[in-house]
C-alpha positions as MATLAB code, in Angstrom:
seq = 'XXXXXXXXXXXXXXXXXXXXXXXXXXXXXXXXXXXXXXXXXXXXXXXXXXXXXXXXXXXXXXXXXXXXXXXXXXXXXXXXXXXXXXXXXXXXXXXXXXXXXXXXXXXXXXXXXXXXXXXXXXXXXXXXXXXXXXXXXXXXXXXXXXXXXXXXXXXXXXXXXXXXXXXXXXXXXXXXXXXXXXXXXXXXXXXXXXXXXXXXXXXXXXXXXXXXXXXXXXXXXXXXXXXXXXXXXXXXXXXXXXXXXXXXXXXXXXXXXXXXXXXXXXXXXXXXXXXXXXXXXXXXXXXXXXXXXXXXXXXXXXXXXXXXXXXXXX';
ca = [
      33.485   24.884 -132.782;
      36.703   25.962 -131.148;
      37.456   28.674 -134.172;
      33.531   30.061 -133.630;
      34.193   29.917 -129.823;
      36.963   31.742 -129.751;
      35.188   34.647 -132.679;
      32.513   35.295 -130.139;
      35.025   35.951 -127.630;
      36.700   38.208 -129.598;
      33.082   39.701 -130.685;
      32.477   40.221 -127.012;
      35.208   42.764 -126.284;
      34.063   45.528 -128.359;
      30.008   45.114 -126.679;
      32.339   45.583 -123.048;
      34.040   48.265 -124.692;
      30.457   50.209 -125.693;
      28.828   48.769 -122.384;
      31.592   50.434 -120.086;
      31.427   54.162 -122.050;
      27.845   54.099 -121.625;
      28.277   53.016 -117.711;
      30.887   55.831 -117.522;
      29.243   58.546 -119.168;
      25.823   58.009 -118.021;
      26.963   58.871 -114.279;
      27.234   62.307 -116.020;
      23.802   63.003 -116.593;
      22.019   61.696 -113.081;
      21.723   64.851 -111.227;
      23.348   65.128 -107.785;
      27.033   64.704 -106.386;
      28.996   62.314 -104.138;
      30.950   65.073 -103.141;
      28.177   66.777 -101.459;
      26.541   63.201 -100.375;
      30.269   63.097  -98.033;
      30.351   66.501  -97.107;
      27.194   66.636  -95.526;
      23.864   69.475  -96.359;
      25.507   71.821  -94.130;
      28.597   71.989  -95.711;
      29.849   75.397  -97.628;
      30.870   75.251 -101.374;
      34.515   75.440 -100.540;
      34.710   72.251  -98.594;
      32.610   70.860 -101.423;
      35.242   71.823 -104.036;
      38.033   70.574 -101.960;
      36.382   66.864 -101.273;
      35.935   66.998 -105.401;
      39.522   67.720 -105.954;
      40.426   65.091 -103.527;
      38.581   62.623 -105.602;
      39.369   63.700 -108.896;
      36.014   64.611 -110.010;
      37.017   68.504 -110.910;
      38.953   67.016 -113.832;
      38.070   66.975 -117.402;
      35.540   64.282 -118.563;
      38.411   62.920 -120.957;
      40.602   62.524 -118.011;
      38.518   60.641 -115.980;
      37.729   58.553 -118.846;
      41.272   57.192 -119.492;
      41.871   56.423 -115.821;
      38.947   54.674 -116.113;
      40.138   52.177 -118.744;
      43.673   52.196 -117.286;
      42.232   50.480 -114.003;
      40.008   48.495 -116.008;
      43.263   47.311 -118.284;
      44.787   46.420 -115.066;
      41.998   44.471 -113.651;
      40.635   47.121 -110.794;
      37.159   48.299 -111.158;
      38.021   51.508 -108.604;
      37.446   52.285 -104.995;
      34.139   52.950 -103.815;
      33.923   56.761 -103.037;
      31.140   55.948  -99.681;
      32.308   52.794  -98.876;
      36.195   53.007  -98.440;
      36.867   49.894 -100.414;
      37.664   48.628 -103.844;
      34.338   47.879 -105.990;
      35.810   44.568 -106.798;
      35.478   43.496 -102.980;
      32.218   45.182 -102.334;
      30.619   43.224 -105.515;
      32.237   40.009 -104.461;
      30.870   40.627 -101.102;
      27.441   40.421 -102.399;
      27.426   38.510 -105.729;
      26.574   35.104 -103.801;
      23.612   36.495 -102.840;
      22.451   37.698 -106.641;
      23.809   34.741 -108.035;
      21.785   32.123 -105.610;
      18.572   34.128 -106.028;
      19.087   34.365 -109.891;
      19.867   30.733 -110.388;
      17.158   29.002 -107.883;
      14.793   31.921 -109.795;
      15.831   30.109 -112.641;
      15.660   26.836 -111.352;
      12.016   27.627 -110.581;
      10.556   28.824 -113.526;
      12.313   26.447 -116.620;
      10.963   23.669 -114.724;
       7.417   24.497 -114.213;
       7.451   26.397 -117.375;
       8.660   23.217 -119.915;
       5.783   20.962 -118.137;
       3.091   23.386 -118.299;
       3.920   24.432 -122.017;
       4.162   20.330 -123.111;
       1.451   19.938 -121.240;
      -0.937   22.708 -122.632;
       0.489   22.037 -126.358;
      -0.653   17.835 -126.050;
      -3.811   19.056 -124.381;
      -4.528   22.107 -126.727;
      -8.052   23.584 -126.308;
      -8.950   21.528 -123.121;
      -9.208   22.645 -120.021;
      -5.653   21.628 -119.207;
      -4.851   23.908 -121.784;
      -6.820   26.813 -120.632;
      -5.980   26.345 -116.822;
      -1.920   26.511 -117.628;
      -2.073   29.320 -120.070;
      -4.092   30.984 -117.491;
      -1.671   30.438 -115.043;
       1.165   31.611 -117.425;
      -1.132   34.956 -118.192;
      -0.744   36.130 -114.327;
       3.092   35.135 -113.904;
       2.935   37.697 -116.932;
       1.188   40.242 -115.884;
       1.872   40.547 -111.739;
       4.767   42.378 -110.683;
       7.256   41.022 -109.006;
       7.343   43.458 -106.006;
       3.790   43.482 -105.695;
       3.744   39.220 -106.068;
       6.690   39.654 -103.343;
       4.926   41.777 -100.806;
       1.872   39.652 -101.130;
       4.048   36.465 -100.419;
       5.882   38.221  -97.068;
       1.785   39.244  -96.019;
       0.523   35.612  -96.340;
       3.662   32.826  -95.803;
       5.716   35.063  -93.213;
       3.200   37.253  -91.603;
       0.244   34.590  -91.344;
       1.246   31.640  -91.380;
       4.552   32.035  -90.171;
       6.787   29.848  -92.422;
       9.478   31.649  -94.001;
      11.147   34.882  -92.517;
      10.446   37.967  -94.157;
      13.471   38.841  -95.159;
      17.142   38.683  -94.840;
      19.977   36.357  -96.032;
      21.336   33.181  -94.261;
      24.609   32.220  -95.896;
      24.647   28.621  -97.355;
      27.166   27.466  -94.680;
      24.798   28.387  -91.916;
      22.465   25.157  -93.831;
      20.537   24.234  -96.467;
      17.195   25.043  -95.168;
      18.141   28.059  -93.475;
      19.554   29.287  -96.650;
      16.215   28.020  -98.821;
      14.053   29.846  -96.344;
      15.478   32.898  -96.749;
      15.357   32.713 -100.953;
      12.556   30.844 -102.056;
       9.720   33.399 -101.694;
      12.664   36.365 -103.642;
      13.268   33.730 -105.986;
       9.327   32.554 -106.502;
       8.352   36.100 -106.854;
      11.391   37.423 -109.118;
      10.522   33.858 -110.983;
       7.011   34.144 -112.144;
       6.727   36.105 -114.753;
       9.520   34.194 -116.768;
       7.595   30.882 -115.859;
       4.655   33.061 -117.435;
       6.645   33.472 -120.274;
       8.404   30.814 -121.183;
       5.108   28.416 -120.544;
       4.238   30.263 -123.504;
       6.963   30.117 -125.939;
       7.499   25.871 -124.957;
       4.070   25.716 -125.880;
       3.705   27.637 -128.989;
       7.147   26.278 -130.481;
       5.500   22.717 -129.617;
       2.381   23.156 -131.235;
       4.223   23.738 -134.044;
       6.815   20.783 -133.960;
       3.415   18.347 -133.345;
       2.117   19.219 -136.953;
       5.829   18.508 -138.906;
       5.740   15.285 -140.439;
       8.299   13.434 -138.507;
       5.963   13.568 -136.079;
       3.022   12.225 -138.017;
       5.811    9.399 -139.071;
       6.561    8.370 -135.537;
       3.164    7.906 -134.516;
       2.062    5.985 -137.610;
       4.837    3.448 -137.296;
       3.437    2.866 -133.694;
       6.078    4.704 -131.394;
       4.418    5.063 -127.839;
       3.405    9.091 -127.351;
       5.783    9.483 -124.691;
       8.353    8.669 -126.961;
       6.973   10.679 -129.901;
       6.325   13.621 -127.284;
      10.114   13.432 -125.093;
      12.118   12.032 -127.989;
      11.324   13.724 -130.944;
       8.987   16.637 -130.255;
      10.772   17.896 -127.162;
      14.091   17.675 -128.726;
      13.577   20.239 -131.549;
      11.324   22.577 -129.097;
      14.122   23.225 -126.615;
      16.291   25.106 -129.223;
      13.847   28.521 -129.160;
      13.309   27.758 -125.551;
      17.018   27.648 -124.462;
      17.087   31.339 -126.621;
      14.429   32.836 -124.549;
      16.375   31.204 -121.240;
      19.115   33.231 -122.028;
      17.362   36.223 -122.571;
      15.664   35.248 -118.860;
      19.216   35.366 -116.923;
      19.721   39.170 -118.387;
      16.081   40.021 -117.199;
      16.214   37.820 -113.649;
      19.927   39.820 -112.886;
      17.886   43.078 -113.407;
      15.114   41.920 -111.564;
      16.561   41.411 -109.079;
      17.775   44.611 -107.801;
      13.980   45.386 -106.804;
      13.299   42.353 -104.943;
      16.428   42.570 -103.344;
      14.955   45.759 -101.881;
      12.050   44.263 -101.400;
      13.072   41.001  -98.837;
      16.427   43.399  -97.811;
      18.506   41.075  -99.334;
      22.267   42.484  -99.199;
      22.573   41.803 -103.299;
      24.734   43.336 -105.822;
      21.083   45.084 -107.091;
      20.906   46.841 -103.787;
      24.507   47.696 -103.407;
      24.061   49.120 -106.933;
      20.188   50.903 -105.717;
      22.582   52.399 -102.743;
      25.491   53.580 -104.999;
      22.806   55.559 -107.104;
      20.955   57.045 -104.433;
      23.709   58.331 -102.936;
      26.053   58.813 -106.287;
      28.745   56.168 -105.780;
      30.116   56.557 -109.059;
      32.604   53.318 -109.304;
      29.860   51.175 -107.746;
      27.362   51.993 -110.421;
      30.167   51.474 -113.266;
      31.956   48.294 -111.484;
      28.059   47.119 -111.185;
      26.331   47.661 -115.120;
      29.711   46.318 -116.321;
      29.431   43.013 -114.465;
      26.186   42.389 -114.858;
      27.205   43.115 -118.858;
      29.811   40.909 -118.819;
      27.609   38.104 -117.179;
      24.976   38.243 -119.985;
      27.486   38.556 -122.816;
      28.769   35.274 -121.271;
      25.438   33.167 -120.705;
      24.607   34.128 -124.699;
      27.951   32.614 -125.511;
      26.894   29.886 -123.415;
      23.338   29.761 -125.666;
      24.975   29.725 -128.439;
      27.393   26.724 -127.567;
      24.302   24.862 -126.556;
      22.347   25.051 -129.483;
      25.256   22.484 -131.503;
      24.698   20.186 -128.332;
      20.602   19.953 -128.613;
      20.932   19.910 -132.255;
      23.225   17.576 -134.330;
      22.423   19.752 -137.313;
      24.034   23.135 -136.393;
      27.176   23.136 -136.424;
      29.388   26.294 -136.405;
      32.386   26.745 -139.593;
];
């Protein structure tokens, strides 16, 4: 395990490598310039041309390129070119935020999700069955801003119980904090409750017809047993795959509802650097949230040998 660890470490450097070209050169091809966002619309082309000097942007592509991955060598994502600050600090600033929305997203769709895909497997073609998929079908197939704005109309606006949006720092309280993410998380949660209600119970269906199965029923194990013990067991491993996937699509995700409940995220510091062509912010951002998904896949991967006694990594 240690030896395939430390390979898909290794493996991981050259996906940052391609991941931080693409974040660099793609700044190329959005139209607009940050040296005209700071000089202002009424400023002449001279003063223009100076601020670009000043911040190195009149130099050649290749230039810019290997400064780039000199600071990155050394650690330092940049400065921010609007915000007078290193991107380092600025994404620190706000990565609580992301993190706590993306994890009690996550927190409240695997839950939900693994009951109501057992659930609608043991039940299959009942109206158990039909009501959860059902269920899962809309967390598909609403968006998550619209799911969002419809949550700020009817719990905030009517009746009053959560705030519509904002951020209360954890050390302000628990509840305070909850308040002000558990409609961003519910709404940037739904669809991958949708989904992965749907893989648990497909990949259990199929585990119920293997004949270990049949076995432990025959010799009289009780169904909960046969069901948590033996059928859950070898369901998880697909399921913890399509989890992984889930943290790469809830860190994108988020930058809309972000937006959406102003929540002062990394996905709206990184909506703000694009709008207004903060080049380091948009690199310093794609790369981390890169970095993060190489990570949790790593993380997958190590889990798999845990869940299963069978794979084992040489």
């Amino acid at each position: 395990m240690g030896r395939y660890l430390v390979y898909r470490l290794l493996s991981a450097i050259p996906i940052l490598l391609i991941v931080s070209l693409v974040s660099f050169l793609i700044i190329f091809l959005v139209p607009g310039d940050p040296a005209s966002e700071i000089a202002g619309p009424g400023a002449s082309a001279d003063e223009v041309a100076r601020i670009r000097q000043s911040l190195g942007l009149d130099q050649h592509v290749g230039i810019q390129m290997l400064a780039w991955y000199q600071r990155l060598l050394q650690g330092d994502l940049g400065q921010s070119i609007l915000l007078h600050r290193s991107v380092t600090t600025a994404i620190l600033e706000r990565a609580p935020v992301t993190l706590s929305l993306a994890c009690l997203a996550l927190v409240l769709s695997v839950g939900p999700a693994l009951v109501l895909g057992v659930v609608a497997a043991v039940r299959q073609n009942t109206w158990v069955d039909q009501s959860a998929m059902t269920t899962a079908l809309l967390g598909l197939s609403l968006p998550d801003f619209w799911v969002g704005l419809v949550m700020i109309y009817l719990f905030a606006v009517l009746l009053g119980w959560f705030p519509t949006g904002g951020y209360v720092e954890l050390s302000k309280g628990m509840w305070p904090w909850l308040q002000s993410l558990i409609m961003p998380a519910a709404a940037l949660g739904l669809a991958q409750l949708g989904l992965l209600a749907r893989i648990t119970r497909a990949t259990m269906l199929e585990v119920l017809r293997q004949d270990y199965i049949r076995t432990a029923r025959a010799k009289g194990a009780p169904e909960r047993h046969v069901i948590g013990r033996h059928a859950l067991a070898n369901t998880l491993i697909p399921v913890v795959t399509v989890i992984g996937i889930t943290v790469g699509i809830l860190l994108g995700g988020a930058v809309v509802v972000e937006s959406v409940f102003a929540l002062p995220g990394v996905g709206r510091l990184i909506i703000g650097a694009i709008l207004r062509r903060d080049y380091p912010v948009i690199q310093g951002g794609l790369l981390l949230t890169a970095s993060i998904y190489v990570f949790v896949n790593i993380m997958v991967d190590i889990l798999y040998a845990w869940l299963d006694p069978r794979v084992r990594y040489e």
